[in-house]
PyMOL CGO cylinders between C-alpha atoms (Angstrom):
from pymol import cmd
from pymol.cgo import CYLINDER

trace = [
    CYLINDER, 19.38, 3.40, 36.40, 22.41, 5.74, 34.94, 0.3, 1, 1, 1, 1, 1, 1,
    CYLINDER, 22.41, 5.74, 34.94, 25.15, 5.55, 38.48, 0.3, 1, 1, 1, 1, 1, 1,
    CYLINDER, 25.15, 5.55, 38.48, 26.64, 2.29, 36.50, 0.3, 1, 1, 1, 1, 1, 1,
    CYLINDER, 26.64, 2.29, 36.50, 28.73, 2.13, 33.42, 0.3, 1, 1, 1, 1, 1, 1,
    CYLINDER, 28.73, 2.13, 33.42, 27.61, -0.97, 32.30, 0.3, 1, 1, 1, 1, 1, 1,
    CYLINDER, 27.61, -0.97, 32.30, 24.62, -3.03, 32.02, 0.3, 1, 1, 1, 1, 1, 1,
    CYLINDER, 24.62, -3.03, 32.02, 23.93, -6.51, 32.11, 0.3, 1, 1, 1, 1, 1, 1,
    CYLINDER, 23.93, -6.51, 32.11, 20.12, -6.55, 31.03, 0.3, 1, 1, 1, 1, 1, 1,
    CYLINDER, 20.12, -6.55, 31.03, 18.35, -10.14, 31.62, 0.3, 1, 1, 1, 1, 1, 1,
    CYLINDER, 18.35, -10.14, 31.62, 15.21, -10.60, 29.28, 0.3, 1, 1, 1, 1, 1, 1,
    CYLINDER, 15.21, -10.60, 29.28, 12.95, -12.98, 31.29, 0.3, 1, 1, 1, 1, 1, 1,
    CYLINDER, 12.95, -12.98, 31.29, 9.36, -14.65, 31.76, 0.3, 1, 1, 1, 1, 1, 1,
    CYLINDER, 9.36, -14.65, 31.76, 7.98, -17.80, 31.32, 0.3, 1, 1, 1, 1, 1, 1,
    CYLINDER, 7.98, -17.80, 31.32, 8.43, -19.77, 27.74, 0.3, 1, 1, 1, 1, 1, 1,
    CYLINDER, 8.43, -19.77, 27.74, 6.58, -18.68, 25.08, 0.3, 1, 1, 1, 1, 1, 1,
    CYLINDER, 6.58, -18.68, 25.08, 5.42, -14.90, 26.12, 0.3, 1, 1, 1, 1, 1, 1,
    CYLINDER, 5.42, -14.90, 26.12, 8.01, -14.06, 23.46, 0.3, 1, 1, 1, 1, 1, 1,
    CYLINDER, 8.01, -14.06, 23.46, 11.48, -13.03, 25.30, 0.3, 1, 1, 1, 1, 1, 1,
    CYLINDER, 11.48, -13.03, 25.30, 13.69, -14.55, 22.27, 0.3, 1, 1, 1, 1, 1, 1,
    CYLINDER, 13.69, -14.55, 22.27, 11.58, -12.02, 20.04, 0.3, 1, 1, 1, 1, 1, 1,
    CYLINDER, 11.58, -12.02, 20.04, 11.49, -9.55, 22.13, 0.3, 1, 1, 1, 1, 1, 1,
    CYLINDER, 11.49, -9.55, 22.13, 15.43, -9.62, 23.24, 0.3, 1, 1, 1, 1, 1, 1,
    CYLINDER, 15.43, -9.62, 23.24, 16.66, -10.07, 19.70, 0.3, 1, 1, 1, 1, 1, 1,
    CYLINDER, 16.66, -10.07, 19.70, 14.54, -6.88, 18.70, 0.3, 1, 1, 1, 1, 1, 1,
    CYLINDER, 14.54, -6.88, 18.70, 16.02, -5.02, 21.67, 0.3, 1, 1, 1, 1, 1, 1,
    CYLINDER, 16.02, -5.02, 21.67, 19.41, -5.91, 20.72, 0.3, 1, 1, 1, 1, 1, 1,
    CYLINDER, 19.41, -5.91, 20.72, 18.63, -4.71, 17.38, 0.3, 1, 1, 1, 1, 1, 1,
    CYLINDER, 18.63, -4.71, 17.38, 18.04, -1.36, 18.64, 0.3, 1, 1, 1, 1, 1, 1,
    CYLINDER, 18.04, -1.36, 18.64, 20.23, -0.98, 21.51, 0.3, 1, 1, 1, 1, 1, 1,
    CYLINDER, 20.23, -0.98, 21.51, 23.99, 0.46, 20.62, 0.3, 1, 1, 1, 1, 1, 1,
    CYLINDER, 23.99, 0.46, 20.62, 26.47, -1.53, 21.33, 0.3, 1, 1, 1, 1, 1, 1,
    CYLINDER, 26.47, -1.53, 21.33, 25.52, -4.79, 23.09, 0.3, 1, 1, 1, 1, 1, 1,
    CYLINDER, 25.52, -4.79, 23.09, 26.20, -8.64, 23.18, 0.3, 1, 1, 1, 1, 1, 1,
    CYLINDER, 26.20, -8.64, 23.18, 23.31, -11.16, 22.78, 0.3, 1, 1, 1, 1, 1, 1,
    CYLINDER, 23.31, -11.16, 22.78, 23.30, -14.53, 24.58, 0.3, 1, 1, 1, 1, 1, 1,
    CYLINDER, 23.30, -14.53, 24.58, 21.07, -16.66, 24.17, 0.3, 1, 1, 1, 1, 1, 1,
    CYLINDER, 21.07, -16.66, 24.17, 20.74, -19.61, 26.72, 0.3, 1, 1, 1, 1, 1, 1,
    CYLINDER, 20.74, -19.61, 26.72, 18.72, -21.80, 24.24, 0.3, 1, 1, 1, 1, 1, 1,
    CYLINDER, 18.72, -21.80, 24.24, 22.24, -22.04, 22.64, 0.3, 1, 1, 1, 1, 1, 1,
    CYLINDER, 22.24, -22.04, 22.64, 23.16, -24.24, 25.06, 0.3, 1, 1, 1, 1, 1, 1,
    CYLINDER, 23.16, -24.24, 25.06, 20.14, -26.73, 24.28, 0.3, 1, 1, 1, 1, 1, 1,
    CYLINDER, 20.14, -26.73, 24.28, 22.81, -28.93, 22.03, 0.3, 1, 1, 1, 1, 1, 1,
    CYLINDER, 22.81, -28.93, 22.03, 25.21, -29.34, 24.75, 0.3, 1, 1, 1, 1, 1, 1,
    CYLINDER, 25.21, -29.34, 24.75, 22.05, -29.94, 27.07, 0.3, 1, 1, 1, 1, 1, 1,
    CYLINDER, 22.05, -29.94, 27.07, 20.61, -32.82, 24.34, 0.3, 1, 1, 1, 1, 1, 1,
    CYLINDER, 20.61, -32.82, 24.34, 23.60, -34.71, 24.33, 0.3, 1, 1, 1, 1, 1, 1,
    CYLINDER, 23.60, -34.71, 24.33, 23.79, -35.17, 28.24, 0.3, 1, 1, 1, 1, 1, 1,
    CYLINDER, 23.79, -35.17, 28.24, 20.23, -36.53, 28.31, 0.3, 1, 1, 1, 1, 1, 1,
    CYLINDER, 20.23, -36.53, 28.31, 21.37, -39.04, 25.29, 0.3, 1, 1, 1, 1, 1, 1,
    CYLINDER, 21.37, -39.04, 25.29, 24.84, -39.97, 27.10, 0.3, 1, 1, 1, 1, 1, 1,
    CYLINDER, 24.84, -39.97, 27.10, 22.50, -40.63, 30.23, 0.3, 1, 1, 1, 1, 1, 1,
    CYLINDER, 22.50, -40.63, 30.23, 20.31, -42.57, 28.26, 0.3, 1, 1, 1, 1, 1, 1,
    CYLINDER, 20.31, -42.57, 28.26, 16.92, -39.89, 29.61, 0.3, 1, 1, 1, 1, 1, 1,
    CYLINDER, 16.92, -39.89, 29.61, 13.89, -39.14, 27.36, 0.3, 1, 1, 1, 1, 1, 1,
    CYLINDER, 13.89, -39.14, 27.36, 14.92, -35.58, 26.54, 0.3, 1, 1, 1, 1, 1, 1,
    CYLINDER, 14.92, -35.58, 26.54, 12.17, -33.28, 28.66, 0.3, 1, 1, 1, 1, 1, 1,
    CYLINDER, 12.17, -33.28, 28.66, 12.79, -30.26, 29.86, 0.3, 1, 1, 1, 1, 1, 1,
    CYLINDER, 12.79, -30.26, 29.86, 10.58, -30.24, 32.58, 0.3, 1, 1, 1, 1, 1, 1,
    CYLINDER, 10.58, -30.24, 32.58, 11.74, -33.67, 34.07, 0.3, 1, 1, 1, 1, 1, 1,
    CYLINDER, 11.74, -33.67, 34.07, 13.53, -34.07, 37.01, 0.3, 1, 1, 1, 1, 1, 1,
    CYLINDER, 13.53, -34.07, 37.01, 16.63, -35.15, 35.81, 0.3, 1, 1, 1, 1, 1, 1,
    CYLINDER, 16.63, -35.15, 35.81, 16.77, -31.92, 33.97, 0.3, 1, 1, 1, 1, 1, 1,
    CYLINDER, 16.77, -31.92, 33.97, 16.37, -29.94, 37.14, 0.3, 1, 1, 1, 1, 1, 1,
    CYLINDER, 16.37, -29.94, 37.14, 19.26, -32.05, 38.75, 0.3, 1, 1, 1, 1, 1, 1,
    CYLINDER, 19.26, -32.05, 38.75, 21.39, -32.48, 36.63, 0.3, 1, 1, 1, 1, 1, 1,
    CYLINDER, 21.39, -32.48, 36.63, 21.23, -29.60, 33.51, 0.3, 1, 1, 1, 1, 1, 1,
    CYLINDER, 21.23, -29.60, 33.51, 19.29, -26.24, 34.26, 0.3, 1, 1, 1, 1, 1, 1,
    CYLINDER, 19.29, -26.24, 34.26, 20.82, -24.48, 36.76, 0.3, 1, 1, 1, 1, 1, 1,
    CYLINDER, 20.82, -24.48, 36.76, 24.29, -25.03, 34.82, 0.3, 1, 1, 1, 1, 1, 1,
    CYLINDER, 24.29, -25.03, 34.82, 22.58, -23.60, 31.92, 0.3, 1, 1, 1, 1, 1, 1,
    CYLINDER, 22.58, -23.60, 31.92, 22.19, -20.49, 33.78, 0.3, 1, 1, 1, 1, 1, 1,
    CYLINDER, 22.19, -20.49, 33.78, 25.47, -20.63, 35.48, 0.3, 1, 1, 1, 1, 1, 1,
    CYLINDER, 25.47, -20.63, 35.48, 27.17, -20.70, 31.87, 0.3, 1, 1, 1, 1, 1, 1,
    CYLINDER, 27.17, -20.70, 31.87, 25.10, -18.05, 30.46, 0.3, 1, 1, 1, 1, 1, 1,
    CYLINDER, 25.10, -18.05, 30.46, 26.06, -15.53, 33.28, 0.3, 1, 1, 1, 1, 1, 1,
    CYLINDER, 26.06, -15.53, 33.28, 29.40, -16.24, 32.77, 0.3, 1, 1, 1, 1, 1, 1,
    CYLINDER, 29.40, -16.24, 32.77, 29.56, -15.82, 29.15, 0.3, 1, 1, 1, 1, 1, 1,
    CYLINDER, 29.56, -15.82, 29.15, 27.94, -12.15, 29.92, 0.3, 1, 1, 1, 1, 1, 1,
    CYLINDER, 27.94, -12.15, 29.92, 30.67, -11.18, 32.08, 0.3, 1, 1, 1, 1, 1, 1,
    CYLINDER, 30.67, -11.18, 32.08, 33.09, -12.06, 30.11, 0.3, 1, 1, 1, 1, 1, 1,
    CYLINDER, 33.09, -12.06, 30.11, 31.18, -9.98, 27.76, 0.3, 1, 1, 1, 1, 1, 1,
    CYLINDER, 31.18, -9.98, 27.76, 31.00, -7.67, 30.09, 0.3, 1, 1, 1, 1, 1, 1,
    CYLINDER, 31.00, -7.67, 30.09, 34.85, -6.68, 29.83, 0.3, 1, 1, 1, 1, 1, 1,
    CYLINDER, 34.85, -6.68, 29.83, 34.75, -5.37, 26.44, 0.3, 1, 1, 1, 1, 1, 1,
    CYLINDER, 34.75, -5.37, 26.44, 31.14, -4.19, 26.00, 0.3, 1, 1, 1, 1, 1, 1,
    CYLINDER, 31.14, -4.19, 26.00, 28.81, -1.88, 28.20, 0.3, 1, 1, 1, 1, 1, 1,
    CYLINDER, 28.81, -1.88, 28.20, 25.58, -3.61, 27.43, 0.3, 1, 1, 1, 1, 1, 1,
    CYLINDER, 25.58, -3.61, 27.43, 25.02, -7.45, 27.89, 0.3, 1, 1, 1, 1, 1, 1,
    CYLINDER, 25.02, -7.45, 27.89, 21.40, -8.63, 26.99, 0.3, 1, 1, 1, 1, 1, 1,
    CYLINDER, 21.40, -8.63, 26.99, 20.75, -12.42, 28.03, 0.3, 1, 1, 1, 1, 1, 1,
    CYLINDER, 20.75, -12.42, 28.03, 17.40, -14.39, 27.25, 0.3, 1, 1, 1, 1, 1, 1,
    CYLINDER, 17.40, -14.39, 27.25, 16.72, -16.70, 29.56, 0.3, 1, 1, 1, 1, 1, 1,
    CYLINDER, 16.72, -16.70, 29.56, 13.48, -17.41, 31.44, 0.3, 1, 1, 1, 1, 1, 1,
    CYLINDER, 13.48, -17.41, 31.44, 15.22, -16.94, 35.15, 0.3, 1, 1, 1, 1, 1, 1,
    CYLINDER, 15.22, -16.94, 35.15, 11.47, -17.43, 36.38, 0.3, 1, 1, 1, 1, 1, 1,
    CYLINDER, 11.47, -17.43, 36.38, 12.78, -18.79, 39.31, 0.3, 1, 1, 1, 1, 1, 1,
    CYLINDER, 12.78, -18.79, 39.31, 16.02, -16.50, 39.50, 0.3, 1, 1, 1, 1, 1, 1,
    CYLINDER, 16.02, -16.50, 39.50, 13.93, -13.22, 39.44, 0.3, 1, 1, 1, 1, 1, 1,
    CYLINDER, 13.93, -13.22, 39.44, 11.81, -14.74, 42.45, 0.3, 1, 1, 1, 1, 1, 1,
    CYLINDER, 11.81, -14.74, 42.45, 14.94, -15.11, 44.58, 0.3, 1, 1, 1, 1, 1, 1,
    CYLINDER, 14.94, -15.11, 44.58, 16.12, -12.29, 46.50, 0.3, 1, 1, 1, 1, 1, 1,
    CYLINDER, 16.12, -12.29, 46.50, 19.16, -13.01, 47.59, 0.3, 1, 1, 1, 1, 1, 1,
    CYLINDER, 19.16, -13.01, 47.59, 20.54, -14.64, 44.64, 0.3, 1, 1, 1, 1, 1, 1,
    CYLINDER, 20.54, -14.64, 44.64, 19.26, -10.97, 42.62, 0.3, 1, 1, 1, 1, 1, 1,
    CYLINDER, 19.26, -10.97, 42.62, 21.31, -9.29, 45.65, 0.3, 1, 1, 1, 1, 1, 1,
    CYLINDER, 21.31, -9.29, 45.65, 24.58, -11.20, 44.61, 0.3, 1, 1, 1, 1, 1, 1,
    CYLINDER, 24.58, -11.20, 44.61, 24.01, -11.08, 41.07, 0.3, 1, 1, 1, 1, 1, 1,
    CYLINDER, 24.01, -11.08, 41.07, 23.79, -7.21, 42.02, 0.3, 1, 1, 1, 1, 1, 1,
    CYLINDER, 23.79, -7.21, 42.02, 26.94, -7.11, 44.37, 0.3, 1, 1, 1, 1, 1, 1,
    CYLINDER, 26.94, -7.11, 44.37, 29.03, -8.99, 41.45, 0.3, 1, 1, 1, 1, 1, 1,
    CYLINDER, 29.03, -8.99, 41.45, 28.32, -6.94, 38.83, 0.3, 1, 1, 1, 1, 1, 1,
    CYLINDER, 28.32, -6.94, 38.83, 28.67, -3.14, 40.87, 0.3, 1, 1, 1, 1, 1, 1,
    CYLINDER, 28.67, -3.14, 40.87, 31.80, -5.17, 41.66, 0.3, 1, 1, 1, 1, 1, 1,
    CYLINDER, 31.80, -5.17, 41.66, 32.74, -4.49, 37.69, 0.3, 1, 1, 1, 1, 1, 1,
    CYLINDER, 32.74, -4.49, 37.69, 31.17, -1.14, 37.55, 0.3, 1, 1, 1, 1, 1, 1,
    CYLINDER, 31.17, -1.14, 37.55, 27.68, -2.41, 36.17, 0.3, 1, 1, 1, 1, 1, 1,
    CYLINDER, 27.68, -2.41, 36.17, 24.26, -2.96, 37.12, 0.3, 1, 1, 1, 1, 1, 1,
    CYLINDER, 24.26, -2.96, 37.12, 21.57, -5.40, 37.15, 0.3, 1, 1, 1, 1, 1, 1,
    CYLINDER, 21.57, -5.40, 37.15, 18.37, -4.50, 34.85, 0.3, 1, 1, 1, 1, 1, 1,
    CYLINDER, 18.37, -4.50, 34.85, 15.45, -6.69, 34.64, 0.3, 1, 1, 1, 1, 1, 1,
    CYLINDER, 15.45, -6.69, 34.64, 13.02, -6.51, 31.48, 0.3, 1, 1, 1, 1, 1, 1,
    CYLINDER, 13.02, -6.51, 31.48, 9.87, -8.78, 32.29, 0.3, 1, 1, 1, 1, 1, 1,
    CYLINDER, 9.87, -8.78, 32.29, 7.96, -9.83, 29.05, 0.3, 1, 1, 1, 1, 1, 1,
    CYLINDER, 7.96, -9.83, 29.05, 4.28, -9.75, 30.11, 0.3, 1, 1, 1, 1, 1, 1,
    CYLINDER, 4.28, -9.75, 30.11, 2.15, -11.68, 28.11, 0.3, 1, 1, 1, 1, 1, 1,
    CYLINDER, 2.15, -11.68, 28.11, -1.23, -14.46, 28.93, 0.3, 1, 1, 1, 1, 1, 1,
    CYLINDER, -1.23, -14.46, 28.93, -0.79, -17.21, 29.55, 0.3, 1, 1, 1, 1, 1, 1,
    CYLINDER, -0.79, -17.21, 29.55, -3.49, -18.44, 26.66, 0.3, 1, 1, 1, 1, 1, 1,
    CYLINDER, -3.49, -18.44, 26.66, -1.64, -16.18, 23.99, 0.3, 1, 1, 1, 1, 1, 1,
    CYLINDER, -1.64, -16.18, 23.99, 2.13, -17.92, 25.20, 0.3, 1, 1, 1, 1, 1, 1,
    CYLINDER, 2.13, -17.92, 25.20, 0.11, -21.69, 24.25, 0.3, 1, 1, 1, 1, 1, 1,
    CYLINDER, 0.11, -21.69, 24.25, -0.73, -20.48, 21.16, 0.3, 1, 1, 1, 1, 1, 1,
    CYLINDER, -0.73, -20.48, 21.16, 3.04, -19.61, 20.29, 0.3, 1, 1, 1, 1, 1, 1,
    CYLINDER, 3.04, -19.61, 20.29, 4.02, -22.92, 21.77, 0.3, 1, 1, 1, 1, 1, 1,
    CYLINDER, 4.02, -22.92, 21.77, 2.08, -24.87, 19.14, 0.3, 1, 1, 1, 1, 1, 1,
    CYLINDER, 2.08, -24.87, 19.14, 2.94, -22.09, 16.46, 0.3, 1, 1, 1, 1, 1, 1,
    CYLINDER, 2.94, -22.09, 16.46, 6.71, -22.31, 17.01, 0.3, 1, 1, 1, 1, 1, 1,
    CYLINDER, 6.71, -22.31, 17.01, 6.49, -26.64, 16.81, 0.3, 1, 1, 1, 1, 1, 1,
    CYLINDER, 6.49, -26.64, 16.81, 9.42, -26.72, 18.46, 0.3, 1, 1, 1, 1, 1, 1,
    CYLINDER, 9.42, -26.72, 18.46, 10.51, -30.51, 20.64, 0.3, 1, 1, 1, 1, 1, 1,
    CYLINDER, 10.51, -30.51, 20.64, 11.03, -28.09, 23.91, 0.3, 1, 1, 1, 1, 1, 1,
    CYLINDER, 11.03, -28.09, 23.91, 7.46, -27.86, 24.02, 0.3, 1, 1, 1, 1, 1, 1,
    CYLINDER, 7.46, -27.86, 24.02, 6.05, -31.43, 22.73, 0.3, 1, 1, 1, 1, 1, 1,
    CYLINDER, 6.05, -31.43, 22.73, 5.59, -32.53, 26.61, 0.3, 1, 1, 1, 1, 1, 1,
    CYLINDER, 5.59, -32.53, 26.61, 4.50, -28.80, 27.82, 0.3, 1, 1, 1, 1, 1, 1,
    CYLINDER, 4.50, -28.80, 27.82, 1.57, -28.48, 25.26, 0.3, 1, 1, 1, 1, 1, 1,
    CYLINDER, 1.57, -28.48, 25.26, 0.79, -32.28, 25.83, 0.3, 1, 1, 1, 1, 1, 1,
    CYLINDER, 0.79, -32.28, 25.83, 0.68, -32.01, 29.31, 0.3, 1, 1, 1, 1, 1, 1,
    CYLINDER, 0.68, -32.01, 29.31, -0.65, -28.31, 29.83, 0.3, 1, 1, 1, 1, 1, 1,
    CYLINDER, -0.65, -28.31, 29.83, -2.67, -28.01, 33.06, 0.3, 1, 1, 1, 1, 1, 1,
    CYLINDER, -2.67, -28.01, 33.06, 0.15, -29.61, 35.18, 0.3, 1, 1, 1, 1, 1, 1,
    CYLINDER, 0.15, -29.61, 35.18, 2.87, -27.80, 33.17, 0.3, 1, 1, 1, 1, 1, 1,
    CYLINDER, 2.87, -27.80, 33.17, 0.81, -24.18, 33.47, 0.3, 1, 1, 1, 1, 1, 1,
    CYLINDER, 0.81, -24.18, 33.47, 0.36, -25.13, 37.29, 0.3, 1, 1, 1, 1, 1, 1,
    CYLINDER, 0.36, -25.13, 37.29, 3.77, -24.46, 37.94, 0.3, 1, 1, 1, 1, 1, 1,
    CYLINDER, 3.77, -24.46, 37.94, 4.11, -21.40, 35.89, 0.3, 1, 1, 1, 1, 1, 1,
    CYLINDER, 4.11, -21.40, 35.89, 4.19, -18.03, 37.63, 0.3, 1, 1, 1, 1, 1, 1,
    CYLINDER, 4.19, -18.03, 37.63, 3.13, -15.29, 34.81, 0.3, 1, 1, 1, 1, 1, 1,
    CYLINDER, 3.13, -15.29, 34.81, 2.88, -12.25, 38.42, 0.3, 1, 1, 1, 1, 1, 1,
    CYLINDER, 2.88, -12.25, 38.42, 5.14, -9.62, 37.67, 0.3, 1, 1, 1, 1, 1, 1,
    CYLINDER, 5.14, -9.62, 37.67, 8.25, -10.42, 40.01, 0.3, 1, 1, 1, 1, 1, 1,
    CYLINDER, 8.25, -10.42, 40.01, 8.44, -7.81, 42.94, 0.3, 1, 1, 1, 1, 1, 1,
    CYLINDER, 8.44, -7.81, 42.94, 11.48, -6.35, 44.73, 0.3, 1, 1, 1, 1, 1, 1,
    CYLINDER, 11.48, -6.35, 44.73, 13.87, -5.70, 42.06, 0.3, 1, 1, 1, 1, 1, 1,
    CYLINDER, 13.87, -5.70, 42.06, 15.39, -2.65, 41.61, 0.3, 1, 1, 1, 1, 1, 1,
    CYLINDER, 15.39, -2.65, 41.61, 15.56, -1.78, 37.56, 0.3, 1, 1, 1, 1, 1, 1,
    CYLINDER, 15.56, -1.78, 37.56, 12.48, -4.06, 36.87, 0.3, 1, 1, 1, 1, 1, 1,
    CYLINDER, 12.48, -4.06, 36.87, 11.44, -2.68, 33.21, 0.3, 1, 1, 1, 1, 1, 1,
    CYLINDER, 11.44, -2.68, 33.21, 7.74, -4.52, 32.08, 0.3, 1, 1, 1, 1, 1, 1,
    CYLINDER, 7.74, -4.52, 32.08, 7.41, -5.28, 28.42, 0.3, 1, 1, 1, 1, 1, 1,
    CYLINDER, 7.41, -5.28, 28.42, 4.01, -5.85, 27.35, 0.3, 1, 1, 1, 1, 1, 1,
    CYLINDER, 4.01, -5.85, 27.35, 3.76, -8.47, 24.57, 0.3, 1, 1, 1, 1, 1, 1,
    CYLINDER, 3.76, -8.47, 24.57, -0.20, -9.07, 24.26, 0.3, 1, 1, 1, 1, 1, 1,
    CYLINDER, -0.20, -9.07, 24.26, -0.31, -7.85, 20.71, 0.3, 1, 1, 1, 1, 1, 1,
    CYLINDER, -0.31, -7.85, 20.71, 1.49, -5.62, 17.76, 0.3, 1, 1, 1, 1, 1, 1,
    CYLINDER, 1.49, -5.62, 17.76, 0.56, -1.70, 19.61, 0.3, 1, 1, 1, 1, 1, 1,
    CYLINDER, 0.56, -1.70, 19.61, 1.88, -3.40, 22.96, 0.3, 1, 1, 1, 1, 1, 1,
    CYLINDER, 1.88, -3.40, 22.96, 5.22, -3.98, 21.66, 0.3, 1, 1, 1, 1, 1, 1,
    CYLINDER, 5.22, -3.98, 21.66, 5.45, -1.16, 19.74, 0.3, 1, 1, 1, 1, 1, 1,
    CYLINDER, 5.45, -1.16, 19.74, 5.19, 1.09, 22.61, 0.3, 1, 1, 1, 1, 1, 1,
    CYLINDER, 5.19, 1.09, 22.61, 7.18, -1.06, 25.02, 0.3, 1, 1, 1, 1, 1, 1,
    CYLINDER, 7.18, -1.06, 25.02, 9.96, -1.01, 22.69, 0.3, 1, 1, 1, 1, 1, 1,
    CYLINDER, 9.96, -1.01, 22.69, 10.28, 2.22, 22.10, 0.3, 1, 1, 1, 1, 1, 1,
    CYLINDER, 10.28, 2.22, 22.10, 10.13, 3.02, 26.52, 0.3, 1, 1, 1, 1, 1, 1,
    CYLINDER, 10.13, 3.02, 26.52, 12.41, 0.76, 27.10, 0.3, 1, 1, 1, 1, 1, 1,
    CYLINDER, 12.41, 0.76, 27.10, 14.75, 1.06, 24.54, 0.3, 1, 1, 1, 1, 1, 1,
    CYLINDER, 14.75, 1.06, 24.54, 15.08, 4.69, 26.07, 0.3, 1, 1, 1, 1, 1, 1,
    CYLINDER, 15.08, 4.69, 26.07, 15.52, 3.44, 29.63, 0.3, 1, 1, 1, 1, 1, 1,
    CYLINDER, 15.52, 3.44, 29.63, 18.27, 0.97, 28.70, 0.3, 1, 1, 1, 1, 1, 1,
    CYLINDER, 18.27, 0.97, 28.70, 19.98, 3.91, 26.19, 0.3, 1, 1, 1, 1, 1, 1,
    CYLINDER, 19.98, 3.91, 26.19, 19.91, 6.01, 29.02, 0.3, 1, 1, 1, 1, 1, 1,
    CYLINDER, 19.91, 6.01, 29.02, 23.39, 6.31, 31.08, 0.3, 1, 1, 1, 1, 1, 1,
]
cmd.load_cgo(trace, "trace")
């Protein structure tokens, strides 16, 4: 990290291992960045399961076809729009799938060098058993059919560190002294030019 201006910092792992925590504490301590949020988009995302008359589930396949991958589509370009008049852009998002995908990190990577920034990944590591627990703690209708339906929705989780990213910064997020420490290291790394 440092040969790039800018930074557009994605805050990703599966739901629940704490990323909206996590980022917004980040953000909190970082100097001079923009926080997205793609859960912001979950209103505009309701409403198109209503108008199509589909049980709202965000694991469904209609949500796959028709809604996620615009979610993430509208979240990057929010950040580099963001980009223009800030040096730090911090997005939480899950990307699970994103962070697995090579060449769709590469272009992400070619676009933003492009602007004069880089690409810096922050996994939040955390069990699987402690992210259930903060599912039912957070009672939130994202989760009703994930916590109802656990063993096939943990079957398609992947909580392995993703591998072959340049910038990939781990934030452990098992407990209080994890975080504490993780914050501080990375909150260095991302201050660092």
């Amino acid at each position: 990290m440092g040969k790039f201006l800018k930074k557009l910092i994605l805050v990703t792992s599966p739901p629940a291992c704490g990323k909206t925590y996590v980022s917004m504490k980040l953000a909190e301590n970082l100097d001079h960045v923009v926080y997205l949020d793609k859960d912001t988009l979950i209103t505009l995302s309701k409403q198109i399961f209503l108008v199509a008359n589909e049980e709202y589930n965000r694991s469904s396949e209609f949500f796959e076809k028709y809604i996620r991958n615009e979610e993430y589509e509208c979240v990057l370009d929010l950040a580099f729009e963001a980009l223009r008049y800030e040096n730090l852009v911090l997005i939480n998002a899950p990307f699970t799938r994103e962070v697995r995908d090579l060449p769709y990190i590469h272009e992400l990577q070619n676009k933003l060098a492009a602007i004069n920034a880089e690409l810096v990944v922050v996994w939040v590591k955390t069990d699987p058993a402690t992210c259930k627990q903060r599912m039912i703690d957070r009672n939130s209708d994202r989760d009703t059919w994930k916590i109802e339906h656990w063993d096939e929705y943990i079957a398609k989780c992947n909580f392995t560190i993703p591998e072959g990213i340049d910038n990939l910064l781990i934030f452990n997020n098992n407990s209080k002294e994890e975080f504490d420490e993780s914050m501080k290291r990375i909150v260095k790394d991302l201050q660092n030019q």
